[in-house]
C-alpha positions in Angstrom: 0.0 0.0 0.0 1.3 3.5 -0.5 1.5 6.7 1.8 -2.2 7.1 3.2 -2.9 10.3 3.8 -5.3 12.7 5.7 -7.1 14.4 2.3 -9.8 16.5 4.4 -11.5 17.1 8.1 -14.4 18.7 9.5 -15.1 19.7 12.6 -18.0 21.1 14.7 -16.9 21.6 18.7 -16.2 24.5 21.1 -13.4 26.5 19.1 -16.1 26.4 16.2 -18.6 25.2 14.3 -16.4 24.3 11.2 -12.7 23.5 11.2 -11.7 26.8 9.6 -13.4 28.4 12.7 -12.3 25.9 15.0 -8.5 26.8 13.6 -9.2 30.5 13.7 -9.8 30.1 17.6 -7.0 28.1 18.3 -4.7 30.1 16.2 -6.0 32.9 18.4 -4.9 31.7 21.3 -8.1 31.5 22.5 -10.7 28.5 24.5 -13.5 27.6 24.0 -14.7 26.6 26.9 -17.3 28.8 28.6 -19.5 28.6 31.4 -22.3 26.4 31.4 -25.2 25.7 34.1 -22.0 26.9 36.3 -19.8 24.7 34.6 -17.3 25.3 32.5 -17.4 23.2 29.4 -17.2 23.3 25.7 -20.3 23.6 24.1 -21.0 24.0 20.4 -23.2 26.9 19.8 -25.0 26.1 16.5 -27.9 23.6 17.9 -28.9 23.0 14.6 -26.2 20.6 13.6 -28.1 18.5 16.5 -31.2 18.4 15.2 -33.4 16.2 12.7 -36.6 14.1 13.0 -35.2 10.5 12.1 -31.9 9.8 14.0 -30.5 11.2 17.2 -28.6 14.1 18.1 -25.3 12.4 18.0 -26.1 10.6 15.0 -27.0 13.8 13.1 -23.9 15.9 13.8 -22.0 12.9 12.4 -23.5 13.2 9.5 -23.5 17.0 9.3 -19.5 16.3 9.3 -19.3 13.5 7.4 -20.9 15.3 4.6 -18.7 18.7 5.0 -15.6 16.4 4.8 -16.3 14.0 2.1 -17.2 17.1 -0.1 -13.7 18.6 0.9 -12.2 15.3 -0.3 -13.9 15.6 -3.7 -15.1 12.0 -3.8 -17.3 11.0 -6.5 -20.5 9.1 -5.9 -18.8 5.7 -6.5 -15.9 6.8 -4.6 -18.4 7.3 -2.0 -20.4 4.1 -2.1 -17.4 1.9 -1.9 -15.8 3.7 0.6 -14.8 2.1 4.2 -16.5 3.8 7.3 -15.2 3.8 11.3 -17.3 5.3 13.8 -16.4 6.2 17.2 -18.4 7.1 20.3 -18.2 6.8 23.8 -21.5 7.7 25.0 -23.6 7.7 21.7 -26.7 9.1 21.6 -26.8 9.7 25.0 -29.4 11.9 25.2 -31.9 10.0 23.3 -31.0 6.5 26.0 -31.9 8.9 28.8 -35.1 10.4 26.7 -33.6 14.0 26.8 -34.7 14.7 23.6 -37.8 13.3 23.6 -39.3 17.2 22.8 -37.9 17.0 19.1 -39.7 14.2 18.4 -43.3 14.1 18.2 -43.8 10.6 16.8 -41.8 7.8 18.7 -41.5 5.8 15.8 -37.6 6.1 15.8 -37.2 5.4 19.6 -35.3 2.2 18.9 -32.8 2.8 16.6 -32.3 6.1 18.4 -31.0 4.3 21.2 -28.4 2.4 19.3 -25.0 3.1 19.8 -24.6 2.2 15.9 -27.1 4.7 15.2 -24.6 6.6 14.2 -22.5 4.8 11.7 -25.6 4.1 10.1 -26.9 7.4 9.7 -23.9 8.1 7.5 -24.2 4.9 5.9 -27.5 5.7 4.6 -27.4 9.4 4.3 -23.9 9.5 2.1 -24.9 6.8 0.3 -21.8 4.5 1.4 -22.3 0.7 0.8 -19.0 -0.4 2.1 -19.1 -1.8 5.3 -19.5 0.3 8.8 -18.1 -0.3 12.0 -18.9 1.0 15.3 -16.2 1.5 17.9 -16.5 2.2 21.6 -13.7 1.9 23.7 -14.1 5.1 25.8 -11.8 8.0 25.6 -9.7 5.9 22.5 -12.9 4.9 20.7 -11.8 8.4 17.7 -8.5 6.8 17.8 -8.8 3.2 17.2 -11.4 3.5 14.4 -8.9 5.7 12.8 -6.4 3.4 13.1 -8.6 0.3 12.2 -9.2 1.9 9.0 -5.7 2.5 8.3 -5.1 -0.7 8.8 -7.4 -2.4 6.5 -6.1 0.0 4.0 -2.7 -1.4 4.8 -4.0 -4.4 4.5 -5.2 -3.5 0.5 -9.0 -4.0 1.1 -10.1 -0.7 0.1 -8.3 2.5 -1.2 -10.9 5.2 1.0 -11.7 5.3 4.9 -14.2 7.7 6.3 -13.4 8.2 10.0 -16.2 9.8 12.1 -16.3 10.4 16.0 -18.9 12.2 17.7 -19.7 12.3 22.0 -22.1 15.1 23.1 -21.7 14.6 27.2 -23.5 17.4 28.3 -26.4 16.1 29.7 -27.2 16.8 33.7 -27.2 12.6 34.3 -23.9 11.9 32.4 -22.6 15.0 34.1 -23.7 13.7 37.2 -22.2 10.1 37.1 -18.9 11.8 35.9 -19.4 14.3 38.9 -20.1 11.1 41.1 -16.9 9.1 39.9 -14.6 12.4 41.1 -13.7 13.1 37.3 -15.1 16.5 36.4 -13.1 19.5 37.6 -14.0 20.8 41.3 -12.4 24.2 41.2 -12.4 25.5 37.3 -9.1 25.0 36.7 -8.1 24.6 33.1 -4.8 23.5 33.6 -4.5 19.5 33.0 -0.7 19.0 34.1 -0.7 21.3 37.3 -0.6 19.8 40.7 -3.7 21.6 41.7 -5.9 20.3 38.9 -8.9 18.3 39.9 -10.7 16.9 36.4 -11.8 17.2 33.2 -13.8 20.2 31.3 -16.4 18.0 29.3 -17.2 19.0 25.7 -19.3 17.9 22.3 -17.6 17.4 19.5 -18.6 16.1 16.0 -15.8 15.0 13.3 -14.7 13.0 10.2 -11.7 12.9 8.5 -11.1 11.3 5.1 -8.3 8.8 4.9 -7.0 7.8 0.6 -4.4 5.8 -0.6 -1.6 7.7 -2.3 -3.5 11.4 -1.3 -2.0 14.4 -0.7 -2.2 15.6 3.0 -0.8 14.9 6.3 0.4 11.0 6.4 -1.0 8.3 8.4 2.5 6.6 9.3 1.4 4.2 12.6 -1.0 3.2 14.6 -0.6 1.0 18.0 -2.9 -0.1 20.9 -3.0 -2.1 24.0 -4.7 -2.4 27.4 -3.3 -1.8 31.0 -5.6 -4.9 32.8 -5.5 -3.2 35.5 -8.6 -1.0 36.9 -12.1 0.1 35.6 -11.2 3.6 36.4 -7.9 4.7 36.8 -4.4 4.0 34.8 -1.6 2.7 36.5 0.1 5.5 38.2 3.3 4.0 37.0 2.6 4.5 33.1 4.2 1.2 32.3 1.2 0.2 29.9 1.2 2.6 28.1 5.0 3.6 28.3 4.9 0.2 26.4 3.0 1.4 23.8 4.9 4.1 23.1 8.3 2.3 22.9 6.9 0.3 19.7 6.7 3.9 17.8 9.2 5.9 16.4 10.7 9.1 18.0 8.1 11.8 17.4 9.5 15.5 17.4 5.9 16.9 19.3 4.0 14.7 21.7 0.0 15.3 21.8 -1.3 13.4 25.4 -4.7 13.1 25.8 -3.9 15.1 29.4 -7.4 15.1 30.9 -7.0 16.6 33.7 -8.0 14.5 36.5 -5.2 14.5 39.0 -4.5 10.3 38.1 -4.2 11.1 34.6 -1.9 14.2 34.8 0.7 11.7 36.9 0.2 8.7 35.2 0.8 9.8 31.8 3.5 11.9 32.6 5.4 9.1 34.2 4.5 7.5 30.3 6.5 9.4 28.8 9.4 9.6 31.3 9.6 6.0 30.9 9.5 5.9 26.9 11.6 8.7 26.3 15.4 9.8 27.7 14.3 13.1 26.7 10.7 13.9 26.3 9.4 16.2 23.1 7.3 19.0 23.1 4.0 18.8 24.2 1.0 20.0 22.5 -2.4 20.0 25.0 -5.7 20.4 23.2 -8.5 20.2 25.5 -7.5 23.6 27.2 -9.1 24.9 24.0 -11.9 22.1 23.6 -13.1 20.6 26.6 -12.5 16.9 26.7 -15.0 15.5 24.4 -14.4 11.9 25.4 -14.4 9.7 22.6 -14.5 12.0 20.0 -11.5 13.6 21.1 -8.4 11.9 19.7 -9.7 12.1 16.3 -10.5 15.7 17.2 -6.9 16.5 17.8 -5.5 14.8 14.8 -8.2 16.6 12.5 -7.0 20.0 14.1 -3.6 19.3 13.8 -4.1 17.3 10.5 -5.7 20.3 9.0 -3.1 23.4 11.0 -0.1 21.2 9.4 -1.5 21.1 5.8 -1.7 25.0 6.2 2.0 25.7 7.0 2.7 25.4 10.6 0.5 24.3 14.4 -0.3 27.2 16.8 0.9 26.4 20.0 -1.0 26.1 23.7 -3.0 28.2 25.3 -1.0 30.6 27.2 -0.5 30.2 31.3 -0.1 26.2 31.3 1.8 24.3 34.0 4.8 22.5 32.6 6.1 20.3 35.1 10.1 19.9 35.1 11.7 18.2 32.4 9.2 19.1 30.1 8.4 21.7 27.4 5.3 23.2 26.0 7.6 24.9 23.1 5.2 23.4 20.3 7.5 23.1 16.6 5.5 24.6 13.6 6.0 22.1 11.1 7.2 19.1 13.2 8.1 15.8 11.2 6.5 13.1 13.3 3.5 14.1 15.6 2.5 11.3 17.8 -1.4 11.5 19.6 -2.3 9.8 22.5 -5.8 8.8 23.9 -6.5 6.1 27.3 -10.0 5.3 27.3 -11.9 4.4 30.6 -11.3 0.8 31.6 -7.5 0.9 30.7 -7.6 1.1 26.7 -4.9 3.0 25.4 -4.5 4.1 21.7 -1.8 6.0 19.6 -1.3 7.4 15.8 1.8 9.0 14.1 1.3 11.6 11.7 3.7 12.9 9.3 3.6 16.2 7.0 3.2 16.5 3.8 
């Protein structure tokens, strides 16, 4: 197989509702979180990409996306229809399981496949017209991650020359918030700050986004993709970082490291010890969710769109100004770095990790 590359993203989440506003933010220097209910989250601000009478909310931002990106990619209709298609959630159509929605819906007719975590690779299925098979993945806070990797492997593997990746989690509903709230992983005192002492969880956030992966395309390159599990807790990682520290050592050397740096105060140890352990020398770090909120298990694939798309324009922005970086390690993001590696650990001890290359 030759070079598979990143050919287009979209993007709808709390820097913007399109990637070119998303990148505008960031480039800014600017968050998007804001306060929400008294929270401070990311929140997308145009509700219609939510809405639509057949399929869920989740569901139809994916396809709202999906179609933005595929028509970026220029794929003809039989490109299209035999394209591959990966989709990724964590909690799915969340809002429809817990009947949040029900006030968009006046006939009930759709309350079942509403409710399906699958729902959402299906919608695209149908909508874009794709015929090739769909997958759904949910492994947490990895799920973007892994089904972008899973389609670059079975291009790899020579069984189709397109993948459409898609990853969508809308978490801000008062019951998820409230089991997140009950577990001791949302933030207690606003900080925004995932690697600082005093930082005491995550910022949730939606996000809704699909990349296009071709064989031979111009764009950012898909160069490796890795995964394993730590077996060790439902909750936590191991504070140690060996698991994934032993991920990391089957990649090359990246020049910029992008961790998926929660924020909950587990997290901000654990994967720092990561890297210690893979690296003599650590590189750069670049941390996202300052800007978007941690959208769960749309967020890895979120990262690598934003980068994917900020490196095809000439150069990444950097962090958001004021971070913590603990000692040893730097926050000094390269503009045009050669190998960018991005990490994700999903709940239950999944981790996940891609390398990206420029153009």
């Amino acid at each position: 197989m030759s070079r598979i590359a990143i050919t287009a993203a979209e993007a709808a989440c709390a820097l913007g509702d399109t990637l070119d506003s998303s990148l505008a933010t960031w480039t800014a220097g600017r968050s998007g979180l804001t306060h929400c209910d008294g929270l401070l989250a990311g929140r997308i601000a145009d509700r219609s990409l939510l809405k639509g009478r057949r399929y869920g909310a989740a569901s139809n931002l994916a396809v709202q996306v999906a179609r933005k990106a595929v028509a970026k990619a220029g794929w003809s209709e039989e490109e299209l229809r035999k394209c591959w298609l990966f989709a990724a959630s964590s909690r799915g159509n969340a809002g429809e399981l817990l009947g949040s929605h029900a006030w968009r819906r006046p006939s009930r007719r759709f309350s079942a496949s509403n409710t399906l975590h699958s729902e959402i690779a299906a919608a695209v299925s149908i909508e874009l017209g794709i015929h090739g098979p769909w997958q759904m993945i949910s492994n947490g806070c990895s799920a973007g991650l892994d089904a972008l990797g899973l389609g670059w492997m079975a291009m790899k593997a020579g069984m189709t020359q397109r993948v459409l990746v898609v990853a969508v989690d809308l978490p801000l509903y008062p019951e998820l918030l409230r089991d997140f709230e009950d577990t001791r992983l949302l933030s207690k005192n606003g900080m925004n700050d995932p690697l600082s002492p005093a930082t005491s969880g995550f910022h949730p956030g939606e996000a809704g986004v699909a990349i296009t992966l071709e064989a031979g395309g111009a764009g950012p390159a898909m160069l490796q993709y890795g995964a394993n599990s730590d077996a060790y807790d439902s909750l936590v990682i191991p504070e140690d970082g060996a698991g994934l520290a032993e991920l990391l050592a089957g990649f090359d050397k990246p020049n910029l490291v992008c961790p998926h740096a929660t924020g909950t105060p587990n997290h901000a140890v654990a994967e720092m010890n990561a890297l210690h352990r893979a690296y003599e020398s650590v590189p750069p770090l670049l941390l996202l969710k300052p800007f978007t909120g941690h959208t769960l298990g749309a967020s890895g694939l979120l990262d690598v769109a934003l980068m994917a798309e900020a490196l095809r324009r000439g150069g990444l922005p950097g962090n958001l100004a004021g971070l913590t970086c603990p000692e040893g390690l730097s926050l000094n993001v390269p503009a045009s770095p050669q190998r960018v590696l991005k990490i994700a650990s999903g709940m239950g001890g999944h981790n996940a990790a891609v390398m990206l290359g420029g153009e």
